[in-house]
N, C-alpha and C positions, 0 to 999 in steps of 0.2 A: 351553222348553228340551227337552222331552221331546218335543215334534211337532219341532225340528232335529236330533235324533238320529234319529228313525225317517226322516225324511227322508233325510240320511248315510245309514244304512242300504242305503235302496234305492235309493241313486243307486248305491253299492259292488255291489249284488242285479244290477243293469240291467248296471254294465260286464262284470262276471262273465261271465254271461251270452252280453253280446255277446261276448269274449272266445272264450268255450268256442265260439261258434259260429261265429267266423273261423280260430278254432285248426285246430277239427275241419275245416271247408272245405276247410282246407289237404292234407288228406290225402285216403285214397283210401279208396271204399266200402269194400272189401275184399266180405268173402263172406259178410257177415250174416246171420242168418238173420233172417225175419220176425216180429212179434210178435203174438200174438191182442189184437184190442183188448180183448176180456173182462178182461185182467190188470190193466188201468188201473183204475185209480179218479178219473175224468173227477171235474173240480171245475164246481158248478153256473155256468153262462155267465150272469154276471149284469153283470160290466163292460162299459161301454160303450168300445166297442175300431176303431168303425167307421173313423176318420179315421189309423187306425196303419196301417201296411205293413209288413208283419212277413217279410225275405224268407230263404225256409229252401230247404231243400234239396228236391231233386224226389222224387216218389213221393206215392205215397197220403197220405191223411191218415188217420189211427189213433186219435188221440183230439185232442178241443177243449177250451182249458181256458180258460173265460171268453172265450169267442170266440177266443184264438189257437192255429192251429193246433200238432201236432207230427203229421210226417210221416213213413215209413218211411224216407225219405232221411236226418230228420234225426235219427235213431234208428241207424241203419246208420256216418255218418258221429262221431257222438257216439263208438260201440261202438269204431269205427278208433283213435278217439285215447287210447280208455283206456290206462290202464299193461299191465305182460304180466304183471305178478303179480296185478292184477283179472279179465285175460281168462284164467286161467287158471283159474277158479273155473266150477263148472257153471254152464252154458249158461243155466238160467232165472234162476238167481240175479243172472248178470252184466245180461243182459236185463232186469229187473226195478228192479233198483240205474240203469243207465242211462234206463229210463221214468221213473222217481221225480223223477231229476236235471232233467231238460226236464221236468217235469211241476211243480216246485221252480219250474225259471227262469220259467216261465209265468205262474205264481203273484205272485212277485216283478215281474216285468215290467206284469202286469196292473195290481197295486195301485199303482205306478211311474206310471203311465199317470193312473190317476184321478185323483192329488196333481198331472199337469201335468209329472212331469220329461220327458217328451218334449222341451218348450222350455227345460230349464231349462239355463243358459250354463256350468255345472260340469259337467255331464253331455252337453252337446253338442262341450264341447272335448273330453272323452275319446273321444269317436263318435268325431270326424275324427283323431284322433292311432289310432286303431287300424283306421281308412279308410285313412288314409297307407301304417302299415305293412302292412298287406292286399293294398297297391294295389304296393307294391314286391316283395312276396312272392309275386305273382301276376304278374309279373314275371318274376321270378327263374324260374319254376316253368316260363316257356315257356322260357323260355332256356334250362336246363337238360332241358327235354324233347325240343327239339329237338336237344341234344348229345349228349344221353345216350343213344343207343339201344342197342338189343342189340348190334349188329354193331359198337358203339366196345365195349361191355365185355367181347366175344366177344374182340376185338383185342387189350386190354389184359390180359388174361388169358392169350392164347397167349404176349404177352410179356413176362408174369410170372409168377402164379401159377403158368399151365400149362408152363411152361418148362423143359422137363427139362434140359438143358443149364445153365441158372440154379441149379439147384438139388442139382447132382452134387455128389458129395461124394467128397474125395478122404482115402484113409488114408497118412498121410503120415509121414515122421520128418522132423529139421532138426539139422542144427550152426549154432549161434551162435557165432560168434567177433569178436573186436575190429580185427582186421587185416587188410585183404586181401591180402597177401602169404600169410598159414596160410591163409586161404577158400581160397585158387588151391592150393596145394601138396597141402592136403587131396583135394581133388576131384581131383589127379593122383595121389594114393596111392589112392582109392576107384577108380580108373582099371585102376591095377595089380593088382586084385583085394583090396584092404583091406576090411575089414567095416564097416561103415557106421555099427553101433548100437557096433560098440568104439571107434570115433574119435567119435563125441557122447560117449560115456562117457569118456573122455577128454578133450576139449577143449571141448567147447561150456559155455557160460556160461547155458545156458536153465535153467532148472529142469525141463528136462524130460529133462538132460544122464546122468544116473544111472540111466533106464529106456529108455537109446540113441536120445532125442531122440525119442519115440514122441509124435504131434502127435494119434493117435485120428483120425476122422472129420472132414474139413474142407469147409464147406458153401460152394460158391462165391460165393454171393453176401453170405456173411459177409466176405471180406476183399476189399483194395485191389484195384480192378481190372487193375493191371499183377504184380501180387504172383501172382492168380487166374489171370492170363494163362501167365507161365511155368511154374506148377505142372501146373494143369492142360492144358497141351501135351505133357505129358511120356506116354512109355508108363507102361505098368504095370511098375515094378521098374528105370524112369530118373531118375537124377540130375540136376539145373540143371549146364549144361555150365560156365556160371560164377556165382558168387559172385552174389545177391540183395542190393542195400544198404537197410539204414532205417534208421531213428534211434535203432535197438536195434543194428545192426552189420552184420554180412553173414552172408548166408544160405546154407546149401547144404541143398537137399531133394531126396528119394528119396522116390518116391511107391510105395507098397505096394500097392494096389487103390485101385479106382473101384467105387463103388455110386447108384444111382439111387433115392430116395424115393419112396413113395408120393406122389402126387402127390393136392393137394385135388379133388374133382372141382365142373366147372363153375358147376354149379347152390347147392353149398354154399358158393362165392365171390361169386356173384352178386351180392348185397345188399352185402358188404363193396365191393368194386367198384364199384359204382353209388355208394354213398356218397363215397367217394371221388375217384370221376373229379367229381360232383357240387362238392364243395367244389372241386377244382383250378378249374373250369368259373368258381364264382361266382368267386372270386379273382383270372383272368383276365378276366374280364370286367369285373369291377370296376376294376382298371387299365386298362384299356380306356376307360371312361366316364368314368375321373380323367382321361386326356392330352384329350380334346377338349371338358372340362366348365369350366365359369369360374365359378369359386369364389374371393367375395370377402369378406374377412372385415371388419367394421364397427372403424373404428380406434376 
């Protein structure tokens, strides 16, 4: 009972493992810095490991642990995938903690080896189920590389993030009313030189009727695009020539100033962007591969 627990064991040790190292594949070396192999505490190479194919990432090799390698690549890629609240920890410590871990999986994989789970058919179906996902993931990753370039999220960003126009903000007031008969009559006494914030304080139904319908700062791409459209047409110190309808009533707005936001700059959208067009990318694409795929469910 106790040689089928340690067995469980390191068949759990092995997917880990492979795991962490299709995980980390996934991503990108980043800027690692290198490790002195002095730091390692090499474990004596006493498994016999010859008939394993152990395949890791490129670079150097830096330490052997019972014959399997760990490489600078797979040390760099590992460092990529840690959390940001590890990588935020000094440089040797984080480095150190990451050799430990490949030096852990090695360990485990080694002794894995000796007991035969290389063939064993619980530990082989988990191989191919994280071969599969790998194989879609890498995948994904061209597809997405090829869509994603600079020059789409340079694009997507001039017409969004960096869009000044998208992102004006108008200081506004409004009369709400119930009828469009008072909307029209109003807007022809504001015509005749009526005060604006005296007829909100007077007639409008907003809650904002008692401060002369003062709306503060209104960010274009916060409301309805035809709503956004008429307001923001207007001059500085112009009226809606008629009545705005919603399902709150009719509208009339006097727009007070325009101001333009700091705008984010490129490079600190960058990442949000790229994420982002990334998911739209796999989503269309995936409806893509659903209309020409034939997919048949077993009755």
């Amino acid at each position: 009972m106790r040689r089928m627990n340690w067995v469980a064991v390191i068949i759990i040790a092995i997917v880990i493992f492979i795991g962490a190292i299709l995980a980390f594949g996934a991503g990108s070396a980043g800027s690692a810095g290198s490790i002195d192999p002095s730091r390692a505490a090499s474990a004596p190479a006493t498994g016999d490991v010859s008939d394993f194919q152990l395949v890791t990432h490129e670079g150097p090799v830096v330490v052997q642990v019972n014959g399997l390698a760990i490489t600078q690549g797979d040390i760099d890629r590992t460092l990529a995938g840690m959390p940001e609240n590890i990588q935020s920890y000094p440089r040797d410590r984080v480095m150190q903690l990451v050799l430990d871990q490949l030096i852990n999986n090695r360990l485990l994989l080694s002794a894995g080896l000796e007991l035969g789970l290389d063939n064993d058919p619980g530990a082989l179906k988990l191989v191919a189920m994280y071969r599969a996902a790998t194989i879609a993931e890498a995948y994904m990753e061209q597809v997405t590389t090829r869509l994603i370039t600079d020059d789409a999220i340079r694009a997507y960003y001039g017409e969004t993030v960096g869009n000044a126009d998208l992102h004006r903000e108008a200081h506004a007031r409004q009369i709400l009313v119930d009828s469009q008969d008072l909307a029209v009559s109003l807007i022809a006494e504001l015509a005749g030189g009526a005060e604006f914030a005296a007829l909100a304080a007077e007639h409008s139904t907003d809650p904002t009727g008692p401060s002369g319908g003062d709306l503060g700062f209104i960010p274009r791409d916060a409301i309805d695009p035809e709503f956004a459209q008429a307001i923001f047409s207007l001059e500085e110190g112009g009226v809606t020539p008629a009545p705005l309808e919603t399902e709150f009533g009719w509208h009339i707005i006097k727009v007070l100033s325009y101001r333009n936001p700091e705008l984010v700059p490129f490079e600190a959208a960058r990442d949000e962007i790229r994420a982002t067009l990334t998911n739209e990318a796999i989503v269309a694409h995936l409806e893509e591969l659903k209309s020409s795929a034939v997919v048949v469910f077993a009755e």
